[in-house]
C-alpha positions as CSV (number, residue, x, y, z in Angstrom):
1,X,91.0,-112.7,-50.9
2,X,90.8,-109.1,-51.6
3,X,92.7,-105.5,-51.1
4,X,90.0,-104.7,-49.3
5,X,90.7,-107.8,-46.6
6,X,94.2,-106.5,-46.2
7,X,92.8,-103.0,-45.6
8,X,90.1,-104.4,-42.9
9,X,93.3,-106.4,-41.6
10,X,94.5,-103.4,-40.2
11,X,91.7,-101.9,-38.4
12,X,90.4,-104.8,-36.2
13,X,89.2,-103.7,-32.6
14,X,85.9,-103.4,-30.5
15,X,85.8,-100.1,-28.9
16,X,83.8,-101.2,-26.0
17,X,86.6,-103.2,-25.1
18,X,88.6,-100.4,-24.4
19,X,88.7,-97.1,-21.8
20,X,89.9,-93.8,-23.0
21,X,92.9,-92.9,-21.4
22,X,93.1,-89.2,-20.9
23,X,96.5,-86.9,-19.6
24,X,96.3,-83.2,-18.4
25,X,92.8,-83.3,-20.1
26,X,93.8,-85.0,-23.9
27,X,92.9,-88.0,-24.8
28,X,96.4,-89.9,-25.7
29,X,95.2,-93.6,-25.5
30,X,92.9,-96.5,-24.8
31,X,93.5,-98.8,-22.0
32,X,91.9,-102.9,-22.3
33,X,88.9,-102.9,-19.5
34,X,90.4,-106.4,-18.6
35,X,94.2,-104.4,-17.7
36,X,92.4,-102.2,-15.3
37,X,93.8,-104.7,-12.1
38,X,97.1,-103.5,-13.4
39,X,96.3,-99.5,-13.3
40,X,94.6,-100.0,-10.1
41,X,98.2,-101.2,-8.6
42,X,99.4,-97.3,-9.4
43,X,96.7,-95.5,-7.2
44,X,99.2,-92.4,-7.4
45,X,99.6,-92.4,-10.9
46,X,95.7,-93.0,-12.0
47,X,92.4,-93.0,-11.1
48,X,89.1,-93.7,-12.9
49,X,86.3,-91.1,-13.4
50,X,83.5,-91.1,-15.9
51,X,84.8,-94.7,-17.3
52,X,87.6,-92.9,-18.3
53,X,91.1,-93.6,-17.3
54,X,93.1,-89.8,-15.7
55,X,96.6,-89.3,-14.9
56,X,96.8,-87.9,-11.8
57,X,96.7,-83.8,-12.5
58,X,99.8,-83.6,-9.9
59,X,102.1,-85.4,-12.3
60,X,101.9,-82.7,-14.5
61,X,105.4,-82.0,-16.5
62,X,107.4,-84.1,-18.9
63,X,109.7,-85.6,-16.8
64,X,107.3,-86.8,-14.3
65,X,104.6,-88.3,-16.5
66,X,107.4,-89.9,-18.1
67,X,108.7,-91.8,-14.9
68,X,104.9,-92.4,-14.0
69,X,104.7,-94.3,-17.2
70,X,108.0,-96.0,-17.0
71,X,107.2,-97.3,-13.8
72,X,104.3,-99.0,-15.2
73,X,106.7,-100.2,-17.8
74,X,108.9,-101.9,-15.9
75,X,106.1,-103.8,-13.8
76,X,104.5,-105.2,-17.3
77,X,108.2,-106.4,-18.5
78,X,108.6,-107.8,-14.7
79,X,105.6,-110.0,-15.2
80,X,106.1,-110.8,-18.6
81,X,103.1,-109.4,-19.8
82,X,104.9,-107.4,-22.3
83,X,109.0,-108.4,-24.0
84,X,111.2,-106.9,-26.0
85,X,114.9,-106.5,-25.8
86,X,114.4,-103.4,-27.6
87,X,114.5,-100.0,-26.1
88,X,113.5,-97.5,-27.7
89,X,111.7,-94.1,-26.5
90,X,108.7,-92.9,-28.8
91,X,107.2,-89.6,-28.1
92,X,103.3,-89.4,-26.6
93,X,101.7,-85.8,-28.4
94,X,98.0,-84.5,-27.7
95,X,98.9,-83.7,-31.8
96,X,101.5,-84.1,-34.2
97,X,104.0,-81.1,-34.6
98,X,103.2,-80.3,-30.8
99,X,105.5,-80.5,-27.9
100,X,105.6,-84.1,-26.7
101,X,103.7,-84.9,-23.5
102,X,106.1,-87.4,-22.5
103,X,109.1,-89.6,-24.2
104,X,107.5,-94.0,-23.4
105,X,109.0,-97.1,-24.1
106,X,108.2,-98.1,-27.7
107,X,106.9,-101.8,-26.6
108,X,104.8,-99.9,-23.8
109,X,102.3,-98.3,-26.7
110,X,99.7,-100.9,-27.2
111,X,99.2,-101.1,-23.4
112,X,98.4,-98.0,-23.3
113,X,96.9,-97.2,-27.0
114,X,99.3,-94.6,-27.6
115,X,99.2,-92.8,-30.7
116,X,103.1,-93.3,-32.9
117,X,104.2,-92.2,-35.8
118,X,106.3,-93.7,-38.6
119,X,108.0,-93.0,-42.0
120,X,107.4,-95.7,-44.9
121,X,109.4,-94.5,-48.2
122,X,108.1,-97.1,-52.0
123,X,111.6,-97.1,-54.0
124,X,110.0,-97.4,-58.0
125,X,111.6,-96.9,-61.0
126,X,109.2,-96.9,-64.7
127,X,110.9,-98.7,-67.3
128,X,109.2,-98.8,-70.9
129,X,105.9,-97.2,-69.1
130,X,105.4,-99.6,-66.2
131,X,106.1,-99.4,-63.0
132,X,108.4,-101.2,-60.9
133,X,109.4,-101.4,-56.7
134,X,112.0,-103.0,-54.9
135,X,110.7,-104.5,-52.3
136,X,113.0,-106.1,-48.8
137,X,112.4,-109.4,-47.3
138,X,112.4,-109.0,-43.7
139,X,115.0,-111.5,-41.2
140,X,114.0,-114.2,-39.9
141,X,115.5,-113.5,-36.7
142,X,113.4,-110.0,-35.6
143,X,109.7,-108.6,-35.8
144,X,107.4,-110.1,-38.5
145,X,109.8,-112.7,-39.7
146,X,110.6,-113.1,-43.8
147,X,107.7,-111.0,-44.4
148,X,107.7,-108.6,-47.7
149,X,108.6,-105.1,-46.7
150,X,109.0,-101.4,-47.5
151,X,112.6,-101.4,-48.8
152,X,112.9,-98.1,-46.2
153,X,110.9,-97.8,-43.0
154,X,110.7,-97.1,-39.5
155,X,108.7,-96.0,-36.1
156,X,109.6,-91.8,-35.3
157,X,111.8,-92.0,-32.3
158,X,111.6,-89.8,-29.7
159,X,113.6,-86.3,-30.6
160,X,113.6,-86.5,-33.9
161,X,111.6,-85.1,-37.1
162,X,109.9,-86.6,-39.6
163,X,112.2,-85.8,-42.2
164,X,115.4,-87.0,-40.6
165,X,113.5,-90.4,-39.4
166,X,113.1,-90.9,-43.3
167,X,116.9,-90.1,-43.8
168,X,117.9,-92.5,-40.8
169,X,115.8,-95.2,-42.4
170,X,116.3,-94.6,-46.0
171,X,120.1,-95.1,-45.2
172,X,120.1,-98.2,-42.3
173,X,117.7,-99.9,-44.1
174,X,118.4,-100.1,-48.1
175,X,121.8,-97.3,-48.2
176,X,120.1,-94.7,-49.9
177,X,122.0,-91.4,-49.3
178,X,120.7,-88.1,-48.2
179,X,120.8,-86.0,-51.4
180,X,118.9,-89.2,-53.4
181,X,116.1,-89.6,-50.1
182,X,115.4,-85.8,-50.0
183,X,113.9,-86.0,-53.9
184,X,111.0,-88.5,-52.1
185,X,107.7,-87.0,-52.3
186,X,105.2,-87.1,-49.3
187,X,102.0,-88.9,-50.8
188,X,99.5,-88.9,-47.4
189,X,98.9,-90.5,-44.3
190,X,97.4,-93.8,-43.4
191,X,96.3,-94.8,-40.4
192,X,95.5,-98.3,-38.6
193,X,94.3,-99.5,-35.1
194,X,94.5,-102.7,-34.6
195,X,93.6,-104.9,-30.8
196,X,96.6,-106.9,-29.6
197,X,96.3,-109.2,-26.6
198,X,97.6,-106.1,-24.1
199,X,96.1,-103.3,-25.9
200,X,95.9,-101.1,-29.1
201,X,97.9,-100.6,-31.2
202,X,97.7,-97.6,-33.0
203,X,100.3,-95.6,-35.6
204,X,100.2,-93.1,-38.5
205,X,102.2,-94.0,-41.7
206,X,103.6,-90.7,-43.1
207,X,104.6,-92.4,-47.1
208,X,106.5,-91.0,-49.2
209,X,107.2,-92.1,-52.7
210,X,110.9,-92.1,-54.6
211,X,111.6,-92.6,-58.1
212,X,114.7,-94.3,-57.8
213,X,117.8,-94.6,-60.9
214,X,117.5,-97.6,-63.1
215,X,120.8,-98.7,-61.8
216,X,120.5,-97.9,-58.0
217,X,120.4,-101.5,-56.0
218,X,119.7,-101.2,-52.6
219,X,121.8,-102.3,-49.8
220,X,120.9,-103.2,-46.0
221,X,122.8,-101.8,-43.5
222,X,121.2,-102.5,-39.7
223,X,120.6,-106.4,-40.6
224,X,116.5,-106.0,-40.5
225,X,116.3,-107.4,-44.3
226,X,117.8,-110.1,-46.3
227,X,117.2,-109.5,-49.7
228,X,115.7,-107.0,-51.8
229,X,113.4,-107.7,-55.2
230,X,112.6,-105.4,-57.5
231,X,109.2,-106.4,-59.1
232,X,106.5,-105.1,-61.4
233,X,103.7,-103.3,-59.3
234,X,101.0,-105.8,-60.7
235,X,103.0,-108.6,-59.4
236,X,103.4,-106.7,-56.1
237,X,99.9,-106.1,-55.9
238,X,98.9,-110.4,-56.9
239,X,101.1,-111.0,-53.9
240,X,99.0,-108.6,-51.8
241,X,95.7,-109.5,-53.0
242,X,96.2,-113.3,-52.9
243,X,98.5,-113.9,-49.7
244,X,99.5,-112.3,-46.5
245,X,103.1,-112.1,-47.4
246,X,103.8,-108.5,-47.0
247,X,103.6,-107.0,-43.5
248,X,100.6,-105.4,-43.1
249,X,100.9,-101.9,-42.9
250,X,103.5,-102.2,-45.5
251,X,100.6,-103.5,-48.0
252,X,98.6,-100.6,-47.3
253,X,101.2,-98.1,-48.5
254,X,101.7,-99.9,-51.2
255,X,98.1,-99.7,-52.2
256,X,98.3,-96.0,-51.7
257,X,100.8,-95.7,-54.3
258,X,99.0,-98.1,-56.9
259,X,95.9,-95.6,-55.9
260,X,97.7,-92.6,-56.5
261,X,99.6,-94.2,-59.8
262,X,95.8,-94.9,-60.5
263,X,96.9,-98.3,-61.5
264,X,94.0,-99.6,-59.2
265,X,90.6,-97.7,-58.2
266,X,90.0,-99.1,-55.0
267,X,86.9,-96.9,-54.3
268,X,85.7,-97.8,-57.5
269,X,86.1,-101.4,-57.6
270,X,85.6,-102.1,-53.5
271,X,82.6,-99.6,-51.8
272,X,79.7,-102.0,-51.2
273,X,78.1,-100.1,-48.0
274,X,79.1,-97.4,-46.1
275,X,81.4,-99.4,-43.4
276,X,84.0,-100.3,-46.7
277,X,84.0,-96.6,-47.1
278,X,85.1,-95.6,-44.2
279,X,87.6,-98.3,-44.4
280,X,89.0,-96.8,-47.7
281,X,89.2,-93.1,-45.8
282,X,92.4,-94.2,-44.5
283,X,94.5,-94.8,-47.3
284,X,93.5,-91.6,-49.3
């Protein structure tokens, strides 16, 4: 295995699979050609021009895409093509830091191939000129059981800014405060796509990195992990490189901060052609 495996791990799709989805004349998604029966059961809500997938122009406000969309919602959890006893509205932008089209259903996303947003927040402390990260161990009860994690992360809920998501998180999730979170340092953006059997899904990582006090233990507070480990990055990175033990996207970030610690050089130990290069573009 290789970093580069876990990196192509998270941007698996075929395009021509996939119809662009377009509202009040933005591209906001892709919709599976094979879920087009299920569009077609909403002739007031869609139609198809140009192989592309339109709202109807009419439903042209906030509130009313948003009940266009949750009607569709409902129909998929009515059939069980989609479940989740989560609820949870994300916002739907035609780009970040603009006024949301529309407030969906966080499980309705890859359906649709909407566009989310997260926070993702590496705890590391440097004792004697080596780094180390405390890492959680997800439950075994909810989404991507006993998988490595982040020890603070989470998907931007509808309504609320980036910077208070990575408060929220940093305090459910390992009971770091808001004075201590508010020293983290935004590092870049990583994006993935990857094809589900509904959909795409699709999300932007927002990562910051936080240099944590030597004697700061993190604590959980919402019940999402079990146990935190703190670890020497090289270890970290064996376990990325050799298993699939971490969640994916959380593997990613980490290799953005081993990239930007330059304690690896993925470009210069990974580019072989010019598909692993565009690969690597999404964890500058």
């Amino acid at each position: 295995m290789s970093f580069l495996q876990r990196i192509k791990e998270c941007n698996k799709y075929n395009e021509s699979n996939f119809l662009k989805f377009y509202i009040s004349s933005y591209q906001v998604g892709y919709i599976k050609k094979k879920n087009l029966n299920i569009i077609k059961k909403f002739p007031n809500f869609f139609y198809l021009e140009n192989n592309k997938i339109i709202l109807n122009e009419q439903i042209n406000n906030f509130k009313k895409r948003t009940f266009a969309i949750n009607e569709v919602f409902k129909y998929l959890i009515k059939k069980k093509i989609i479940s989740s006893k989560h609820r949870e509205f994300f916002p739907v932008f035609k780009s970040f830091n603009s006024k949301p089209l529309l407030k969906v259903q966080r499980v309705t996303g890859p359906f649709f191939g909407f566009q989310f947003f997260g926070a993702h927040l590496n705890g590391f402390l440097k004792k004697r000129n080596k780094y180390y990260m405390w890492i959680g161990k997800r439950s075994k009860e909810g989404n991507f059981p006993n998988d490595f994690d982040q020890m603070a992360a989470g998907g931007l809920p509808y309504n609320v800014t980036m910077k208070k998501n990575l408060i929220k998180e940093a305090y459910e999730e390992a009971n770091i405060n808001k004075k201590l979170v508010l020293k983290s340092k935004f590092i870049g953006n990583i994006s993935y796509r990857i094809e589900t059997k509904v959909g795409l899904s699709r999300h932007i990582l927002f990562c910051y990195n936080l240099e944590l006090p030597k004697n700061f233990v993190p604590k959980n507070n919402d019940g999402e992990i079990t146990n935190f480990y703190l670890l020497p990055i090289e270890k970290i990175l064996k376990i990325i490189k050799n298993t699939k033990k971490f969640k994916f996207d959380c593997a990613l970030v980490i290799l953005l901060f081993a990239q930007k610690k330059r304690i690896i050089n993925l470009k210069k130990k990974l580019l072989s052609n010019n598909s692993d290069l565009k690969i690597l573009k999404k964890i500058k």
